[in-house]
C-alpha positions as CSV (number, residue, x, y, z in Angstrom):
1,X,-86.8,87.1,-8.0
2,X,-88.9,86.0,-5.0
3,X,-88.5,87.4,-2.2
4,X,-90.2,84.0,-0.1
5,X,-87.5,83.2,2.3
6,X,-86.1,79.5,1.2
7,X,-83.8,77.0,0.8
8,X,-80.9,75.9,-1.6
9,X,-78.6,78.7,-1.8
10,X,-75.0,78.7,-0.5
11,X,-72.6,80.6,1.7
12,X,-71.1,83.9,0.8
13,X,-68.4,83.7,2.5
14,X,-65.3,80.8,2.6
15,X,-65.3,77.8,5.1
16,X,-62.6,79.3,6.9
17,X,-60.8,77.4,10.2
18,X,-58.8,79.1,12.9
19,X,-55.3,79.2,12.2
20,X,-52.5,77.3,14.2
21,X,-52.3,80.2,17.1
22,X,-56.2,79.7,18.2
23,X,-55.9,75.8,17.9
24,X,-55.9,75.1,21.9
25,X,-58.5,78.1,22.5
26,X,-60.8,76.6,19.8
27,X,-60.3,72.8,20.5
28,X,-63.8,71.0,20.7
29,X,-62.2,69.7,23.7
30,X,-61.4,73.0,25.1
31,X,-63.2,73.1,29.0
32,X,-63.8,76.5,28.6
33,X,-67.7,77.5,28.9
34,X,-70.1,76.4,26.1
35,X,-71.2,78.9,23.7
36,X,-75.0,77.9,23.1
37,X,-75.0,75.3,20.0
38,X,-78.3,74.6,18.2
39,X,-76.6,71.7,16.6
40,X,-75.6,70.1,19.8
41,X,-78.8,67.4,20.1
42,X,-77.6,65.8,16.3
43,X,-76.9,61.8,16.1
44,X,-73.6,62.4,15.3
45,X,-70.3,59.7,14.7
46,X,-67.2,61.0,16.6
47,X,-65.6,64.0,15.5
48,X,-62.1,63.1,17.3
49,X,-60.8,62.0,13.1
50,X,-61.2,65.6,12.5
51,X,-59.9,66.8,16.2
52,X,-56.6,64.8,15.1
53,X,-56.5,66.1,11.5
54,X,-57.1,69.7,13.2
55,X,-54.1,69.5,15.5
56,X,-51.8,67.9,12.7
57,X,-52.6,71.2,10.2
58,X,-53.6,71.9,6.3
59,X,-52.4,68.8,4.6
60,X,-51.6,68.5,0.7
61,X,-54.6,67.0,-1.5
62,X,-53.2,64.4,-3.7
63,X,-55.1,65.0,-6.5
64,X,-54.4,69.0,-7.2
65,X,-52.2,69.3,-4.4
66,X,-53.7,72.7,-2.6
67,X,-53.3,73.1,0.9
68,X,-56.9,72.3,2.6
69,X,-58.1,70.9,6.2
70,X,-60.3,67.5,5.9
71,X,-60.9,67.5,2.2
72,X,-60.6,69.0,-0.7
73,X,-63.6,70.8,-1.7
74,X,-62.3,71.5,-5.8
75,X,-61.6,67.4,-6.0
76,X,-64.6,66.4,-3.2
77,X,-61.3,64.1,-2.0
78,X,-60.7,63.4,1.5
79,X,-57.6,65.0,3.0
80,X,-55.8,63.7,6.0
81,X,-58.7,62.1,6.7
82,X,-59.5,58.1,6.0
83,X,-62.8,57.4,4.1
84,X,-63.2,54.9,6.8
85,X,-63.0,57.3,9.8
86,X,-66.0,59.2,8.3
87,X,-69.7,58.4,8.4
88,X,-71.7,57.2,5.2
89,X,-75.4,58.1,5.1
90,X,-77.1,55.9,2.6
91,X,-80.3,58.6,1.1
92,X,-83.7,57.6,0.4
93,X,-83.0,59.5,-2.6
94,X,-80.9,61.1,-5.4
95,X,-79.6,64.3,-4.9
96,X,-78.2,66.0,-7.8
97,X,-76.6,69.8,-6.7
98,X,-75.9,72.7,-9.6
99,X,-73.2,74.9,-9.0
100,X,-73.6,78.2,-10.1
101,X,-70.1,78.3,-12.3
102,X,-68.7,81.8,-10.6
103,X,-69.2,80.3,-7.2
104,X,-66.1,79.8,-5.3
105,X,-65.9,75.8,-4.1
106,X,-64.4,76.7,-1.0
107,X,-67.7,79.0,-0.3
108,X,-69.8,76.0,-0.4
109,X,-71.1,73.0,2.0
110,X,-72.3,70.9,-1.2
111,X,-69.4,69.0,-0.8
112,X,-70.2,67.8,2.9
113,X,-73.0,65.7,0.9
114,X,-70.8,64.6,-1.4
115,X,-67.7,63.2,1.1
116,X,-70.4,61.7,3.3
117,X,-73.2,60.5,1.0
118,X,-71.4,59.3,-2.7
119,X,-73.6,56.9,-3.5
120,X,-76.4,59.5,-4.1
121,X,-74.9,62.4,-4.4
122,X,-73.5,64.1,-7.8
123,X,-72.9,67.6,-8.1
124,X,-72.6,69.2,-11.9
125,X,-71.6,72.5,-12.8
126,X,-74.0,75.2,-15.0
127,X,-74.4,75.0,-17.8
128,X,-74.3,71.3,-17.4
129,X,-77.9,69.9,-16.4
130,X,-79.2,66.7,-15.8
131,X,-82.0,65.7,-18.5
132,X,-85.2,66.0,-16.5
133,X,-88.0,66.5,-19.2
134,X,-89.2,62.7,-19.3
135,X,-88.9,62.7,-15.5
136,X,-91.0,65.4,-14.1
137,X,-93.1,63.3,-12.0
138,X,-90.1,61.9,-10.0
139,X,-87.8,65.5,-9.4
140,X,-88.4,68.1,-8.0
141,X,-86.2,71.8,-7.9
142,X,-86.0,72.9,-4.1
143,X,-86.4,76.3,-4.4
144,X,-89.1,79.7,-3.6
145,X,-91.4,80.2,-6.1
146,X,-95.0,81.8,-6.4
147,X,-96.0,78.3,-7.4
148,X,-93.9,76.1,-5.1
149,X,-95.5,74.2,-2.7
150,X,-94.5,72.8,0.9
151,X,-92.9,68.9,1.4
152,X,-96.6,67.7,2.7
153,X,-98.1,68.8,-0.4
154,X,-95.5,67.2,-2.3
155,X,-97.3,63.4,-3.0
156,X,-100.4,64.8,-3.6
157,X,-98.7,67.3,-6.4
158,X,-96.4,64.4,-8.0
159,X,-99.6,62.2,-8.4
160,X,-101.3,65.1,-10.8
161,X,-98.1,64.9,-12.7
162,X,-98.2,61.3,-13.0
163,X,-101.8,61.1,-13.9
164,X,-101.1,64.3,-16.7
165,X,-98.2,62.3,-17.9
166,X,-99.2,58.8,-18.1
167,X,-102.4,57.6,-16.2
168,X,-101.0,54.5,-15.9
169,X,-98.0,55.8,-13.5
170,X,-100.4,57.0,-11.4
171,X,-102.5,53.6,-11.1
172,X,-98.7,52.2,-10.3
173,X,-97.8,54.1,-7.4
174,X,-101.0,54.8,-5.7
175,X,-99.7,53.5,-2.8
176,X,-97.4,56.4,-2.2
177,X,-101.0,58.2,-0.8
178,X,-103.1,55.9,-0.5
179,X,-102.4,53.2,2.8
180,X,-102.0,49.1,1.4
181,X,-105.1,46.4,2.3
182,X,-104.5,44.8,5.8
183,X,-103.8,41.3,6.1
184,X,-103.9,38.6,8.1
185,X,-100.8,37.7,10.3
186,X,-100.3,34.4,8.4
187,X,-100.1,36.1,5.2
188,X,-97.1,35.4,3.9
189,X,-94.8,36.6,0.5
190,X,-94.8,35.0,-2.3
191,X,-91.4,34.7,-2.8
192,X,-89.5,33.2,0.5
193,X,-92.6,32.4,2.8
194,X,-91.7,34.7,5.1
195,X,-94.0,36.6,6.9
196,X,-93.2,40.5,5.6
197,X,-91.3,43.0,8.7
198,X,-91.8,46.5,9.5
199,X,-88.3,47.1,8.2
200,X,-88.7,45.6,4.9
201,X,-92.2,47.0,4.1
202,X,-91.3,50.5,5.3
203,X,-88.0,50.1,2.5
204,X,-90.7,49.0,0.3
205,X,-92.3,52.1,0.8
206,X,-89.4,54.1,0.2
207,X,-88.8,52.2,-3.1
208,X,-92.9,53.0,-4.4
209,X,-92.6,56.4,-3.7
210,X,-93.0,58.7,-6.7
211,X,-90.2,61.1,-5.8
212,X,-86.5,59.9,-6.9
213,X,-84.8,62.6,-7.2
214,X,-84.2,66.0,-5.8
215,X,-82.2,68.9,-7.3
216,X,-80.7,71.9,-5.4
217,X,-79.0,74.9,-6.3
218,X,-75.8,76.0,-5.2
219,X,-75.4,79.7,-5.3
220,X,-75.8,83.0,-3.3
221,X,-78.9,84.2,-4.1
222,X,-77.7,87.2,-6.4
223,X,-76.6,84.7,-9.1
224,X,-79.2,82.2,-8.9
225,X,-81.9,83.6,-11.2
226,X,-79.5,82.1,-14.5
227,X,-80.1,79.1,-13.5
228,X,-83.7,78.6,-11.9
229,X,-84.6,80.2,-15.0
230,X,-83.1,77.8,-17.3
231,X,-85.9,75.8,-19.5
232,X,-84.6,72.5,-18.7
233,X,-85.6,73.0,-14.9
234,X,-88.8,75.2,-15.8
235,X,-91.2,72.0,-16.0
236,X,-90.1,71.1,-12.3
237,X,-92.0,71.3,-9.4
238,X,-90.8,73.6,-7.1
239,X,-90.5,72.6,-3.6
240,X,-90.4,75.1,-0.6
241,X,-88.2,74.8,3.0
242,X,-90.4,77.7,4.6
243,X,-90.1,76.6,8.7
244,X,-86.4,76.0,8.6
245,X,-83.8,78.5,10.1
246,X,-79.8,78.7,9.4
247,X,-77.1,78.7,11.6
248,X,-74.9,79.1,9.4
249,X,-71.8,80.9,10.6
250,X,-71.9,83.5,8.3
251,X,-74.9,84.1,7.0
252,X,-75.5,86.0,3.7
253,X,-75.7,89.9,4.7
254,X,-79.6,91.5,4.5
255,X,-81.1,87.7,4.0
256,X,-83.4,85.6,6.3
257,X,-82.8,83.0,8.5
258,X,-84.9,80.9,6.2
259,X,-82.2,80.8,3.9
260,X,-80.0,77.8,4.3
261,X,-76.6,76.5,3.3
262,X,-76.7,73.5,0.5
263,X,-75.8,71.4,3.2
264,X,-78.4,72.9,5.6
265,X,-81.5,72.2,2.8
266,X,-80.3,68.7,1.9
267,X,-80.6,67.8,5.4
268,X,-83.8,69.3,6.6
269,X,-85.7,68.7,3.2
270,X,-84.9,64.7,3.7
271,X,-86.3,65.0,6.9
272,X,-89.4,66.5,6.0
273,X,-89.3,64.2,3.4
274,X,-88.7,61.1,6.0
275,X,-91.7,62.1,8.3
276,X,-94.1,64.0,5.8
277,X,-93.9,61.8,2.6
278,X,-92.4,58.5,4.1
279,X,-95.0,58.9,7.0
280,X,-92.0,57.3,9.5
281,X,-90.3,58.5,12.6
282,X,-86.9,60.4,12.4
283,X,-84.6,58.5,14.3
284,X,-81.4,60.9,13.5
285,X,-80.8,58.4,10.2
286,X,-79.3,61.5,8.4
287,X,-77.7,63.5,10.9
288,X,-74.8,62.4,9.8
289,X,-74.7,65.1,6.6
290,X,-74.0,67.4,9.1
291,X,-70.7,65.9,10.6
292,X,-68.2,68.4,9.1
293,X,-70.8,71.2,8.9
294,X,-71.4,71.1,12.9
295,X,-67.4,70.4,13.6
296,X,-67.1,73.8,11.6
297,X,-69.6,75.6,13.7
298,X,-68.4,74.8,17.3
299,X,-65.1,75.1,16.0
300,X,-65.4,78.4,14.1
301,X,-67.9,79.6,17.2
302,X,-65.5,78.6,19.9
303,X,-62.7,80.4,18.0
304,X,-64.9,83.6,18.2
305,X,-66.1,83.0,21.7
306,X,-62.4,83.2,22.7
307,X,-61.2,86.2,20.8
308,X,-64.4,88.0,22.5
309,X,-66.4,88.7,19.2
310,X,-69.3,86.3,20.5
């Protein structure tokens, strides 16, 4: 195993809230002093849905019927909680997320993605994999590696692939590196007449990129080498998070900073992906992955911050 710090793996340890006695003490509304948040600059919707479902208590999930706060993370089900009081992010991409089958669902954040981004989102269990082999030019495995390379790197690296593939693909989507012709201001679209806007040629953009598809792992990192070593993710390129620190409440024991939650590497590899491969500004468009992830962390900090342990 690698020891280049990275990316994809999950929590050790369960999502666990205060209990009913710390509510008032821990309340995100509490006027106590702040505890220092590195999450506290995010674009975030309003968190007072899951103030309100906080102060009501654990609430049965319909489907299994376990006892859980906000959702259920065995049936990714919302739980006291309306699907229209939460945020949806639509992705420039598909994420697909393998669980590592002796990891504990409440120990992981993949189902933040899930809840907020459905559409693009799926999350399979090992042994069950996705088939990839006719698709290596459009998904990549974020994850260390001696041969992974960085998110800038990553158009350049797809395009080989293309060309190895199919030379053809490559002629197709040249415009992923390579900037369009200018044109005159009159020019107009074929289609409609209408004169083509930032918006829609920067979607356009998004839709002739090579990449479609991005696959993370969701395991601590003792138990990830069964499945990064499976053949049917071998012929993947590797993609490395190498800048990006956690602040993940509790942290795998003896690992680096540079290894994230699920949640954590969805987020900042689609923002590396937005500015690096997309060539656009971030405006905040997925900050919104984080919403139960950074309720959790001032929640959980405040809670400690009270009972003196911060």
């Amino acid at each position: 195993m690698s020891s280049t710090p990275m990316a994809s793996l999950t929590e050790s340890n369960t999502l666990d809230f205060p209990d009913n006695q710390t509510k008032t003490s821990a309340s995100l509304s509490d006027s106590t002093s702040k505890v220092n948040e590195p999450l506290q600059n995010l674009h975030l919707a309003s968190h007072e849905v899951l103030e309100r479902a906080q102060t009501a208590g654990r609430s049965k999930c319909s489907k299994c019927s376990g006892s859980r706060m906000f959702y259920c993370y065995t049936c990714c089900s919302l739980v006291g909680v309306g699907q229209e009081e939460i945020p949806k992010v639509k992705l420039p991409l598909k994420i697909d997320i393998i669980k590592h089958p002796n990891e504990t669902d409440g120990k992981s954040t993949a189902v933040h993605a899930k809840l907020i981004s459905p559409d693009d989102v799926s999350i399979y269990t090992y042994p069950c994999i996705p088939e990839y082999e006719d698709k290596r030019h459009e998904v990549v495995l974020v994850f260390p590696g001696p041969d992974s390379v960085t998110v800038e790197d990553l158009t350049n690296r797809l395009l080989r692939l293309a060309d190895r593939d199919s030379p053809c693909l490559q002629d197709h989507h040249r415009s992923a590196e390579e900037p369009a012709p200018k044109r005159m201001k009159q020019d107009t679209t074929a289609e409609d007449g209408e004169v083509p806007s930032p918006k829609k040629e920067a979607e356009q953009g998004r839709h002739n990129h090579l990449l479609k598809r991005v696959v993370f792992i969701d395991s601590t990192w003792n138990q990830t080498n069964k499945i990064v070593t499976d053949e049917r993710l071998q012929a993947l390129l590797q993609v490395e998070l190498k800048t990006r620190k956690t602040c993940f409440w509790r942290h795998q024991k003896g690992s680096p900073e540079t290894y994230l939650s699920t949640i954590e590497a969805i987020y900042y590899f689609l923002i590396d992906f937005h500015q690096q491969c997309l060539s656009e500004e971030y405006h905040g468009e997925y900050d919104n992955l984080l919403f139960f992830y950074s309720y959790m962390y001032k929640l959980i900090n405040k809670a400690k911050h009270a009972a003196g342990k911060l």
